[in-house]
C-alpha positions as CSV (number, residue, x, y, z in Angstrom):
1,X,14.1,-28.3,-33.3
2,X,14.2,-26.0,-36.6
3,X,11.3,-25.1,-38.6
4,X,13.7,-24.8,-41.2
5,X,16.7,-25.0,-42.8
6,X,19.0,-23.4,-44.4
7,X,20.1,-19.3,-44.6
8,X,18.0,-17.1,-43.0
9,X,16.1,-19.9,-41.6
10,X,14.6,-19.3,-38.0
11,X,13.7,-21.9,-35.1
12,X,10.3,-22.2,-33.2
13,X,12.2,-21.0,-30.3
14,X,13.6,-18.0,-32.1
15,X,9.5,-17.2,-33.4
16,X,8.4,-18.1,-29.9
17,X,10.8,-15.3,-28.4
18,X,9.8,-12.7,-30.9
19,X,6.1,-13.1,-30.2
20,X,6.6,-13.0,-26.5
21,X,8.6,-9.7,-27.0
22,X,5.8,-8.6,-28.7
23,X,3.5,-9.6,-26.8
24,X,5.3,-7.4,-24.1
25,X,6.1,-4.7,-25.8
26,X,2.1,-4.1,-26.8
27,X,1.5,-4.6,-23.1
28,X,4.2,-2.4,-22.4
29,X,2.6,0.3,-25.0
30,X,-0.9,0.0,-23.7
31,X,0.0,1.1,-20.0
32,X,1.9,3.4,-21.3
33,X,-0.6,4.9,-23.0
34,X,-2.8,4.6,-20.1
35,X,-0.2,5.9,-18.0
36,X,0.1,9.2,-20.1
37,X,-3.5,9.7,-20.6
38,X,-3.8,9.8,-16.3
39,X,-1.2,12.3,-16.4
40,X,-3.1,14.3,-18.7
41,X,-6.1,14.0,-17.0
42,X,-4.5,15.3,-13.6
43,X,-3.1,17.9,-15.8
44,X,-6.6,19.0,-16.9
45,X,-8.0,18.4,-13.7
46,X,-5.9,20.3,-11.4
47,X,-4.1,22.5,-13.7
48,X,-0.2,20.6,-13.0
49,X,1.8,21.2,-15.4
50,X,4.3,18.1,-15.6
51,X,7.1,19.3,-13.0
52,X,4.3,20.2,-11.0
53,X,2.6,16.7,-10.9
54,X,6.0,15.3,-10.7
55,X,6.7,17.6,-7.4
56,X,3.0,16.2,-6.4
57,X,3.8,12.8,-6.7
58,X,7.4,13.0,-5.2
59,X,6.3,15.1,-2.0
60,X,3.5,12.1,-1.0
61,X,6.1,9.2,-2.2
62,X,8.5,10.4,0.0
63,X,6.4,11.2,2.9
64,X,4.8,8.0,2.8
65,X,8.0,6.0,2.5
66,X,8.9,7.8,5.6
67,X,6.8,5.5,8.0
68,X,5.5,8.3,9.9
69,X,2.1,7.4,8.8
70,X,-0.6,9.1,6.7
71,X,1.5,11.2,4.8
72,X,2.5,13.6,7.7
73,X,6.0,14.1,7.3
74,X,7.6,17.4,6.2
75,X,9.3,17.1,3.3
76,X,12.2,19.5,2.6
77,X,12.7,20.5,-0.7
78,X,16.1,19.1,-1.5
79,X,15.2,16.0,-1.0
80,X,12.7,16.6,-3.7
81,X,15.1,17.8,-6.2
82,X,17.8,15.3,-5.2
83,X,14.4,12.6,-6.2
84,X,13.8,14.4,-9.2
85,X,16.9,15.5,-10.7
86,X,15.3,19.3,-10.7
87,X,17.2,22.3,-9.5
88,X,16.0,22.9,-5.8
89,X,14.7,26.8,-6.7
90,X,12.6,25.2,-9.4
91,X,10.7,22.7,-6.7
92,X,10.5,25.6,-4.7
93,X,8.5,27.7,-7.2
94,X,6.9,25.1,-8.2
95,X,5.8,24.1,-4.7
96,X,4.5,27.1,-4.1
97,X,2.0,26.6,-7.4
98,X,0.5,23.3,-5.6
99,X,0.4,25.4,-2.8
100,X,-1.8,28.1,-4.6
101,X,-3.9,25.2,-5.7
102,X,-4.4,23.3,-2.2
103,X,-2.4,20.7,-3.1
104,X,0.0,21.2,-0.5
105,X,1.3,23.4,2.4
106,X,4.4,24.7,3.1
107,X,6.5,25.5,6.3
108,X,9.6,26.7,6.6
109,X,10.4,22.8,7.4
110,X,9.5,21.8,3.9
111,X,6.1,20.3,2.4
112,X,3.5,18.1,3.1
113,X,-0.1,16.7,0.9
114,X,-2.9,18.6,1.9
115,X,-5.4,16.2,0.8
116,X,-3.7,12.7,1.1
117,X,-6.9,10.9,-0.2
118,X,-6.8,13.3,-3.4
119,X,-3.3,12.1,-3.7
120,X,-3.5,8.4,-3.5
121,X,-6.5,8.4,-5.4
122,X,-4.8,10.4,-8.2
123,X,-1.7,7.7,-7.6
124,X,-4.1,4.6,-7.6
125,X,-5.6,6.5,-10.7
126,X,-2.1,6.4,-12.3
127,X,-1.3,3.0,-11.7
128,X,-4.3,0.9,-12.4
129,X,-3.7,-1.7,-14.7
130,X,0.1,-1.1,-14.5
């Protein structure tokens, strides 16, 4: 039923929708925010830069989703890249700076988390509130 009528006039359903949008959208904005400011903190904290943390993230996603358990699959590079949309040389540099860090070894197989409880606590870190 209208609020009003006439030109320009709006409906409580059209008001309704626009303050659920933005009631989403702040939502949306807050974990954002809280989203970025974990990233920054992990950048901080272990010295990532963003492909790095990125790598990070994708090399434990993808060795858990493997369903080989606690993280221990080797992941090859390329499947990294093909994840991330990066050029495989880049993961492999970068790799090799999360390996200088302790974040990860390397094999001639591919990669795997060192520290699998750094990793999903960093991960549940991310995600709270999300």
């Amino acid at each position: 039923m209208p609020a009003r009528t006439g030109a320009g006039a709006t409906t409580i359903d059209e008001r309704s929708m626009t303050e659920t949008a933005d009631v989403r959208n702040q939502a949306t904005m807050r974990r954002l925010r809280r989203l970025l400011a974990a990233f920054g903190r992990l950048r901080t904290k272990e010295r990532l830069a963003a492909e790095e943390a990125l790598i990070f993230f994708a090399l434990g996603q993808l060795a858990w989703s493997s369903g080989e358990g606690a993280m221990s699959k080797l992941v090859p590079c390329a499947e990294i890249s093909e994840l991330l949309g990066i050029p495989r040389e880049t993961v492999r540099r970068k790799a090799g700076r999360l390996v200088d860090l302790e974040l990860a070894i390397l094999t001639p197989r591919g990669l795997r988390i060192r520290d699998n409880p750094l990793w999903a606590n960093v991960v549940r870190e991310l995600l709270a509130g999300m």
